[in-house]
C-alpha positions, 0 to 999 in steps of 0.5 A: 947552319940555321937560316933566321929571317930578320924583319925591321920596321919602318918609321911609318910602322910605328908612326903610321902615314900621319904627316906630323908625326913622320915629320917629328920622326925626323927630330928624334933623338936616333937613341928613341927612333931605334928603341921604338923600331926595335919594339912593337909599339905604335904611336897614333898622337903628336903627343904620345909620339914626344912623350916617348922620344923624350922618355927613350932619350934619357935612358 
């Protein structure tokens, strides 16, 4: 049986340290928070941040 190493990214990988955008982490539609985990994007502006949730929420 093959053994796969799963690695799951933290709020703060997409997100960074910045204290606003962690706190509007926290606002966002679970839908949006789990597709930007599952990608290999990272946000480093409020307004990038909303752009996305609000895009990734409506799919």
């Amino acid at each position: 049986m093959e053994q796969f190493e799963q690695y799951y990214r933290l709020p703060q990988d997409v997100v960074g340290h910045d204290a606003a955008l962690l706190s509007y982490w926290d606002q966002m539609p679970a839908r949006a928070q789990l597709r930007l985990l599952e990608s290999g994007i990272t946000v480093s502006t409020l307004g990038e941040l909303k752009m996305l949730a609000d895009e990734l929420s409506r799919d």
